[in-house]
TIVODO-699772 format. One record per residue (C-alpha): residue in three letters; x, y, z; residue number from 1. Coordinates in pm, 1 decimal, m for minus. Layout:
+-----+----------+----------+----------+-----+
:   r :        x :        y :        z :   k :
+-----+----------+----------+----------+-----+
: ALA :        X :        Y :        Z : NUM :
...
+-----+----------+----------+----------+-----+
//
This chain:
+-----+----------+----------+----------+-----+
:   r :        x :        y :        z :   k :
+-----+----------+----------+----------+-----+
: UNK :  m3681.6 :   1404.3 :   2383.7 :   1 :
: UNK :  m3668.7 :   1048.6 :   2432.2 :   2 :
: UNK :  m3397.7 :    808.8 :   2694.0 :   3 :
: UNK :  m3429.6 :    578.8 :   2929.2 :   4 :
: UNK :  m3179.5 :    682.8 :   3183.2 :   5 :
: UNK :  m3296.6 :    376.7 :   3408.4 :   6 :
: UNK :  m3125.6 :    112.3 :   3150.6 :   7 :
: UNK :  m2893.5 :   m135.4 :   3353.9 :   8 :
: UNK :  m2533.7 :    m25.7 :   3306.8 :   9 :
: UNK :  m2181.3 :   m233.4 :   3288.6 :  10 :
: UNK :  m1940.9 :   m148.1 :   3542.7 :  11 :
: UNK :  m1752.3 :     72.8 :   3540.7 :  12 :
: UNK :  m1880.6 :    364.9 :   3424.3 :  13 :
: UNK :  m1634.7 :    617.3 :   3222.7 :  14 :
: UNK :  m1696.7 :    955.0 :   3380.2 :  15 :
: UNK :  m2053.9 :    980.1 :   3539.3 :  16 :
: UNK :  m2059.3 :   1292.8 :   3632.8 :  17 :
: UNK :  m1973.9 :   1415.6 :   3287.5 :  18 :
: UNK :  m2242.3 :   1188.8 :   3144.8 :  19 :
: UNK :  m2498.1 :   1307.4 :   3391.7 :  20 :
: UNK :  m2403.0 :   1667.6 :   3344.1 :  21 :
: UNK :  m2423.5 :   1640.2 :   2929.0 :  22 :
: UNK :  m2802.9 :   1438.7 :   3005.0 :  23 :
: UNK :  m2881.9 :   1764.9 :   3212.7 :  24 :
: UNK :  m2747.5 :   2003.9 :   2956.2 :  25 :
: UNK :  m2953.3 :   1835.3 :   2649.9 :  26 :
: UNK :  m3285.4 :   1834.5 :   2901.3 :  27 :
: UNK :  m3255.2 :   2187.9 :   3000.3 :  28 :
: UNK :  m3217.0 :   2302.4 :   2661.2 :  29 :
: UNK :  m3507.0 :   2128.7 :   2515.3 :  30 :
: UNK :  m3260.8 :   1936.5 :   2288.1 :  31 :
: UNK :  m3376.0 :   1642.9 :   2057.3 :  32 :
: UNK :  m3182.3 :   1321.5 :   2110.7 :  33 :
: UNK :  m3168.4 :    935.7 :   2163.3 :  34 :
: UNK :  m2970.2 :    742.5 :   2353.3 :  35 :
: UNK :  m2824.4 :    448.6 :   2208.5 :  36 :
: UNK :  m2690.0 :    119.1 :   2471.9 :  37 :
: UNK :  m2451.3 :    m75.7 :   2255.2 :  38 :
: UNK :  m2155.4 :   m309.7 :   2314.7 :  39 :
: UNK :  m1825.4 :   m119.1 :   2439.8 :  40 :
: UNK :  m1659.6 :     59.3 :   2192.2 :  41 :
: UNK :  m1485.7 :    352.4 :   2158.8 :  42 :
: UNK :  m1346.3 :    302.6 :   1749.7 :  43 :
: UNK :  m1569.1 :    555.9 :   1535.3 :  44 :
: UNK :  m1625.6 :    298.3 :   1244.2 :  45 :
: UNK :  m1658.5 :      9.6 :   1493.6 :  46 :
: UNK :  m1910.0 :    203.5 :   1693.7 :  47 :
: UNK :  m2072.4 :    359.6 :   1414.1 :  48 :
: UNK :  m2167.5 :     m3.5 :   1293.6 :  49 :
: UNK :  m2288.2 :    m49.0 :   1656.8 :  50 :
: UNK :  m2504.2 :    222.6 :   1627.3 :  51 :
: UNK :  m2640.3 :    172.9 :   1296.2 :  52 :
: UNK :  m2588.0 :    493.9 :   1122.8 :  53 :
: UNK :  m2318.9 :    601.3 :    838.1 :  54 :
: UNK :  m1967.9 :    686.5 :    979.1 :  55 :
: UNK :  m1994.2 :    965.9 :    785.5 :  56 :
: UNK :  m2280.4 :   1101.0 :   1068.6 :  57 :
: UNK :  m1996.2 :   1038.7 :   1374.7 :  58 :
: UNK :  m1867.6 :   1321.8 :   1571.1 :  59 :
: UNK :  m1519.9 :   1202.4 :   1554.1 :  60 :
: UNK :  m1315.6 :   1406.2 :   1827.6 :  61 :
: UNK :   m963.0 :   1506.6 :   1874.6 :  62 :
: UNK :   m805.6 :   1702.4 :   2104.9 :  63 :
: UNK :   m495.7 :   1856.6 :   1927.5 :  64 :
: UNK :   m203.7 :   2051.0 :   2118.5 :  65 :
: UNK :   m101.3 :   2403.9 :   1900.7 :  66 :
: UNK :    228.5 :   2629.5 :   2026.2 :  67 :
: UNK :    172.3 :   2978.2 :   1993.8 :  68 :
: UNK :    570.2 :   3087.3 :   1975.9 :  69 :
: UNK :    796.2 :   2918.5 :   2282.5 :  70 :
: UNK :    636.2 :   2992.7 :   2591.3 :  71 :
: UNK :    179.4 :   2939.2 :   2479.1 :  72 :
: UNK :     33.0 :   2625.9 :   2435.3 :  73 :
: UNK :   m339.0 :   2575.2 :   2315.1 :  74 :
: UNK :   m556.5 :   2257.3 :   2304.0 :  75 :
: UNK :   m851.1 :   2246.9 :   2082.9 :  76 :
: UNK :  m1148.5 :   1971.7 :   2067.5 :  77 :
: UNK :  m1127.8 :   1915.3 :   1697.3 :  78 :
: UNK :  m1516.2 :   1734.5 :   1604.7 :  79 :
: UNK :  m1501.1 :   1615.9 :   1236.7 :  80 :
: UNK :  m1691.8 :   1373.1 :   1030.9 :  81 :
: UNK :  m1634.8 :   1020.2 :   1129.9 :  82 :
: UNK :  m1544.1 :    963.5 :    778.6 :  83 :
: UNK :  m1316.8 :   1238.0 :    759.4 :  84 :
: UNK :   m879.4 :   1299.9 :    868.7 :  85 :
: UNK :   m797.6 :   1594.5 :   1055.3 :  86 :
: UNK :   m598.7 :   1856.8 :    901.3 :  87 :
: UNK :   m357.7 :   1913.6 :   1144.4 :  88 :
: UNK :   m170.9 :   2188.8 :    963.1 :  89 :
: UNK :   m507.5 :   2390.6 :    929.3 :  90 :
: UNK :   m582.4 :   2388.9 :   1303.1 :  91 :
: UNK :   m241.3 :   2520.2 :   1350.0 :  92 :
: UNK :   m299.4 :   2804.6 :   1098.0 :  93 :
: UNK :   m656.1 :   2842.9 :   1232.4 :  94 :
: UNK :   m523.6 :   2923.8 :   1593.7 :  95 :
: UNK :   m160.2 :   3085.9 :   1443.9 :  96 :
: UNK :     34.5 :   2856.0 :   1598.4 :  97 :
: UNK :    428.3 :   2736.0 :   1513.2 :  98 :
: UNK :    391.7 :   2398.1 :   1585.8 :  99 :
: UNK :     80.4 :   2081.0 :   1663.3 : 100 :
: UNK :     m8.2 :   1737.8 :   1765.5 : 101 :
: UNK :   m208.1 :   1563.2 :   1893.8 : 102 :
: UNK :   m208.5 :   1621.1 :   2290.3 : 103 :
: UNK :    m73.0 :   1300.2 :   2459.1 : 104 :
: UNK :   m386.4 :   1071.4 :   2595.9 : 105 :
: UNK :   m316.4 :   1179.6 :   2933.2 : 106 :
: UNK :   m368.0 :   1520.9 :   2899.6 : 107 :
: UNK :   m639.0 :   1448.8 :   2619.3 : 108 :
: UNK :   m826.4 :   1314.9 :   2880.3 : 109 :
: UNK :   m814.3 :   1563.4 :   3143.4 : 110 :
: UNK :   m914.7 :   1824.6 :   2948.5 : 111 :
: UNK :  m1212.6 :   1607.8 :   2804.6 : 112 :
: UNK :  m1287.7 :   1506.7 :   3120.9 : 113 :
: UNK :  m1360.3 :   1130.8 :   2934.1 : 114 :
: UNK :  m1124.3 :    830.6 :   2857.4 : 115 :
: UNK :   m985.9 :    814.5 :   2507.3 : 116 :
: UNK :  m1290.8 :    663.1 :   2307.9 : 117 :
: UNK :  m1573.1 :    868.0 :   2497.4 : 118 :
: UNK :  m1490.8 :   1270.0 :   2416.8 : 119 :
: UNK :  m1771.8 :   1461.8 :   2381.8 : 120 :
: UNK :  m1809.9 :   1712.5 :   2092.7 : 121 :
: UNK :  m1842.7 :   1989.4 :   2377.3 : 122 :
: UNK :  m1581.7 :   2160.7 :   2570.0 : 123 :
: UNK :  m1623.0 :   2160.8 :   2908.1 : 124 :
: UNK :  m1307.1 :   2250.4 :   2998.5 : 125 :
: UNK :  m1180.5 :   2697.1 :   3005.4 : 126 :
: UNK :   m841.8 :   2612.9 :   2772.5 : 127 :
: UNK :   m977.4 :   2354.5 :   2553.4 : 128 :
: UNK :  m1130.5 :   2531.0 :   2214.4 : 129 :
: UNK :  m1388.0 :   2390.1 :   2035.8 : 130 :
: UNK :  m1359.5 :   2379.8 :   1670.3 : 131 :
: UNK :  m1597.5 :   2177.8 :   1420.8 : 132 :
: UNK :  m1541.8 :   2104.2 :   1038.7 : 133 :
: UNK :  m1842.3 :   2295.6 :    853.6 : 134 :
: UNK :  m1905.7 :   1955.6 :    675.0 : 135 :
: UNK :  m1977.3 :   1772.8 :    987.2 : 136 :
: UNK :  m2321.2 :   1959.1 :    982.0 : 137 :
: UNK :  m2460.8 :   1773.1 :    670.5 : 138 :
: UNK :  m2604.4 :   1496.4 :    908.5 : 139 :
: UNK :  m2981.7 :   1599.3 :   1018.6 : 140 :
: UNK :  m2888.0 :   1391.7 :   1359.9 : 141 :
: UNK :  m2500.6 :   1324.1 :   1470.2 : 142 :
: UNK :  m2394.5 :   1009.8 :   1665.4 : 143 :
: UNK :  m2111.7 :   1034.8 :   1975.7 : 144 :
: UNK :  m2006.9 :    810.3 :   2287.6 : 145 :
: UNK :  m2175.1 :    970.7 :   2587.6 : 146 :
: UNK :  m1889.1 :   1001.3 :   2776.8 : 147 :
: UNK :  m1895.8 :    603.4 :   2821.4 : 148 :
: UNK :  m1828.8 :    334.1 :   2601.7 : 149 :
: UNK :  m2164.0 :    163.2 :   2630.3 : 150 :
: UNK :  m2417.0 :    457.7 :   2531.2 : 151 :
: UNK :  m2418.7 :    677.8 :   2294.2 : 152 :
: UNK :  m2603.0 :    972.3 :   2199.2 : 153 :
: UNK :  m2762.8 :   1088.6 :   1825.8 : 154 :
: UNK :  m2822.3 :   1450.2 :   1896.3 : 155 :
: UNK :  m3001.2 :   1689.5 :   1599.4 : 156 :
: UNK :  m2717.9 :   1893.5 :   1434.4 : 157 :
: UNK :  m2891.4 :   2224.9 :   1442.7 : 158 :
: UNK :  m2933.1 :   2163.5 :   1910.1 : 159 :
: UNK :  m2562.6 :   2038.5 :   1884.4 : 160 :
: UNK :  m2465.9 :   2391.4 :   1693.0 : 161 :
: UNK :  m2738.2 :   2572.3 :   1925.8 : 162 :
: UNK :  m2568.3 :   2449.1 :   2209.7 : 163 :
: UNK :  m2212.9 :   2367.4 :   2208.2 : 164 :
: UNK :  m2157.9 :   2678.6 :   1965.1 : 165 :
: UNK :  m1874.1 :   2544.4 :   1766.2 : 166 :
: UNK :  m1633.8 :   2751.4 :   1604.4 : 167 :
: UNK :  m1692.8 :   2643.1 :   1233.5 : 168 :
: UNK :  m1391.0 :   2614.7 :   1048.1 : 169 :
: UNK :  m1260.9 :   2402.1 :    757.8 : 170 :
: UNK :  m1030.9 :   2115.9 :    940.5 : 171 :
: UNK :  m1041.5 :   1819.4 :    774.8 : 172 :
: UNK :   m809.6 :   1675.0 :    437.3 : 173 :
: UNK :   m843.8 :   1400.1 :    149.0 : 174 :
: UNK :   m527.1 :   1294.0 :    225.1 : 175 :
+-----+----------+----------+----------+-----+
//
């Protein structure tokens, strides 16, 4: 595992305690990462030019609002290919739901526990489902915003599978 942790860090920081709590999770689990200190940026391509890696390699996430009938509502944390569009229409058959969006920013963000920009590809949160694209595991090493705009992480696919345990799932289109 490699990180400096002591780099000097803009103000403000987006979400410490999520950051700190994600740093904790890939140490205790023996995971193999990097951190990456970059200009602010929260844009997958824009980043993913920052970081030096294909876009293709980015854990894009999206936190997506499905209605089950009237009266349910479930959010999912929709990690695709930074390359790749969400297929809204196949999360909503995925979870059989009548209708989906994308959940507003507000509640995006409280259920990510991150500003818009930083999400994690982990769910930290009991009602917010976490749902990958199969294709996003190509990459030998994926690239995401730590939870801040200024670091990110490249994390080895098979730890992020091992431990954020993804349900795998076809969700992305051509279109």
């Amino acid at each position: 595992m490699t990180g400096d942790l002591s780099a000097d860090v803009a103000e403000p920081v987006p979400a410490p305690n999520l950051y700190e709590r994600l740093i904790t999770d890939l140490e205790s689990a023996d995971a193999r990462y990097r951190l990456i200190d970059h200009a602010p940026e929260g844009r997958t391509d824009l980043v993913s030019a920052l970081r030096g890696h294909d876009v293709a390699s980015a854990a894009k996430c999206l936190i997506v609002m499905v209605k089950i009938g009237k009266k349910q509502t479930r959010y999912a944390l929709a990690v695709v290919p930074g390359d790749a569009r969400l297929d809204l229409q196949a999360v909503k058959a995925l979870l059989d739901g009548t209708y989906v969006t994308f959940a507003s920013k507000d509640k995006a963000e409280e259920l990510a526990g991150s500003v818009s920009g930083t999400v994690l590809p982990f769910s930290y949160h009991p009602r917010l489902e976490l749902i990958a694209d199969p294709t996003l595991l190509d990459a030998p090493e994926l690239f995401f915003n730590a939870a801040r705009l200024d670091r990110s992480i490249a994390l080895a696919t098979d730890d992020y599978v091992r431990l954020a345990a993804p349900r795998l799932a076809p969700i992305t289109t051509t279109s």
